[in-house]
N, C-alpha and C positions, 0 to 999 in steps of 0.2 A: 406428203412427207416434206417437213420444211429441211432451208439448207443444214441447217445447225446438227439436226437429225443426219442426216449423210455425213454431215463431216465425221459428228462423235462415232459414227457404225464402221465409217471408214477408218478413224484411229485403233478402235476395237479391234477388226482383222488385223493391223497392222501391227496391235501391242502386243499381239498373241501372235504372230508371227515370231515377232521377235521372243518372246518367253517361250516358243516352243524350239526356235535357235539355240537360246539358253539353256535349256534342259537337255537337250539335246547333248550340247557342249557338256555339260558340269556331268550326264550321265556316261559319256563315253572316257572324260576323265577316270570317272570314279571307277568301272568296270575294267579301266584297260590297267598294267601292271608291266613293273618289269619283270624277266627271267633274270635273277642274278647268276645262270650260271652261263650264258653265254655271254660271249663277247666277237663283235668282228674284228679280223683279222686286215692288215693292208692289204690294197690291190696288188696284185701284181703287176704294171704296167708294161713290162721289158719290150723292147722296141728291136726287132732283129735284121736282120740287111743280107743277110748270106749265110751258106751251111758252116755248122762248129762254132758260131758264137758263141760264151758262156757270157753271161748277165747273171748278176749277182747282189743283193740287194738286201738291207738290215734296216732296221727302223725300231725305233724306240719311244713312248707315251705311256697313254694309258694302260696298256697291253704289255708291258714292261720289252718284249724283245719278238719282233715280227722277222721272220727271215723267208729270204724268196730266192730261189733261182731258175734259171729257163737256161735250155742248152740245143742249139737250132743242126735238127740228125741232118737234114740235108737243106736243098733250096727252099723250102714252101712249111714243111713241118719240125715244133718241137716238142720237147717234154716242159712241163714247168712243176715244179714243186716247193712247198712252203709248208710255216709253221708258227705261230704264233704259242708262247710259253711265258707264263707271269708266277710268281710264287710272293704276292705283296702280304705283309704284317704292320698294320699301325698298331705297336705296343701300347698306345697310350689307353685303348679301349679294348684289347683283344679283337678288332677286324682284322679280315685275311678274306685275301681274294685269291684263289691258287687255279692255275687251267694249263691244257695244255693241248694243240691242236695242231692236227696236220692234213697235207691236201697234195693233191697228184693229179694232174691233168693233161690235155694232147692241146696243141696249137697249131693253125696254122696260118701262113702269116707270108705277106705280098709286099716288096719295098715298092714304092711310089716315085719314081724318079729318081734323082739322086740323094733329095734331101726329105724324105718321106717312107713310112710305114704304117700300113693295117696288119691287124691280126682280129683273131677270134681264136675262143679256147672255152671249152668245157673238161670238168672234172669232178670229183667226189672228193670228201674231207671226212676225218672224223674229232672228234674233241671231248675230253671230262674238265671238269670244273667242280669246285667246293669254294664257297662263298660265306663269309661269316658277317654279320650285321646288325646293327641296331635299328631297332625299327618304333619310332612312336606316334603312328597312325592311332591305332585304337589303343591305347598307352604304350608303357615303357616296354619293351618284348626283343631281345634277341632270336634270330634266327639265324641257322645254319642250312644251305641249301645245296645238293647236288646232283648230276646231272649227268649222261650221257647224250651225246647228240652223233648225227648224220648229216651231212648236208652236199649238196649240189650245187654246180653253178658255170652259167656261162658267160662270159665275159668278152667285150670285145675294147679295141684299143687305137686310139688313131697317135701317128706321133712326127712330129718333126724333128729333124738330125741337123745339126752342123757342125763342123770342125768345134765351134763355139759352147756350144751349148744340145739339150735334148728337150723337148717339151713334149710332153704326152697329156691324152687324155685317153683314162680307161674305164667304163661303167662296167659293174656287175650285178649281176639277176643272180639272186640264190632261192633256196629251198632247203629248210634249216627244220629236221624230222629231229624231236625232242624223245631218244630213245629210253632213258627212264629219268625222274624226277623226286627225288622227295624232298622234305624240308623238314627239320624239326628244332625244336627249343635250344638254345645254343647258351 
């Protein structure tokens, strides 16, 4: 076998390596989709230091109005609860995204010195949603789609405190059960 032979055999796996990366990519595009009826909600980050703090917390975007509170029952444990509520209308096209969801959970949660806090917290949520939209993938097509959902989730939260200022960082793990779904010509 001469070198040229190797080289071209060598490009070959290599081209098809890459076109099987490709396909790969352009098919998980093509298969994967959004659920227009969900939407997530904001963390809750609240950051607690002793029993009977109320923390309290509103946020505004896409989700038109996210509201959160946590209230610490003694040293180490709270309650936290939220909600996320949107009613949007773009008259110009007839879209509308409307949802409304809420969530209940236990925390608990260790200050770190004087200027520091962890916590963890899990909880359950539940939320509906109706979503209206144009869609011109496979041509022009309105759809209307809604939903019930469930979901779960634990979260946890590190944060620093000063007279100054608050910085937190808080990740969440869910689990988002899609309890009924349909969609139809809008």
């Amino acid at each position: 076998m001469t070198r040229a032979t190797k080289h071209s055999r060598s490009n070959d796996i290599m081209n098809s390596k890459h076109f099987s990366c490709i396909l790969i990519l352009l098919l998980s595009l093509l298969l994967t989709g959004c659920v227009p009826v969900y939407m997530p909600n904001t963390i809750n980050p609240h950051q607690l230091m002793s029993a009977e703090e109320l923390h309290f917390s509103a946020h505004t975007g896409m989700n038109d109005i996210d509201l959160a509170a946590t209230y610490s029952v003694n040293d180490y444990v709270a309650v936290t609860a939220g909600g996320s509520f949107s009613n949007k209308n773009n008259s110009s096209d007839n879209d509308y995204h409307k949802h409304s969801f809420i969530e209940a959970g236990a925390m608990l949660y260790t200050p770190l010195g004087e200027v520091g806090a962890c916590s963890a917290a899990a909880g359950v949520g539940r939320g509906t949603s109706t979503s209206r939209d144009n869609y011109e993938f496979y041509g022009e097509q309105s759809l209307v789609a809604e939903g019930i959902y469930n979901r779960i989730f634990i979260q946890q939260n590190l944060g620093l405190i000063t007279d100054y200022f608050e910085l937190m960082l808080g990740t969440r793990f869910f689990v988002c059960e899609v309890l009924k779904l349909q969609s139809r010509r809008g």
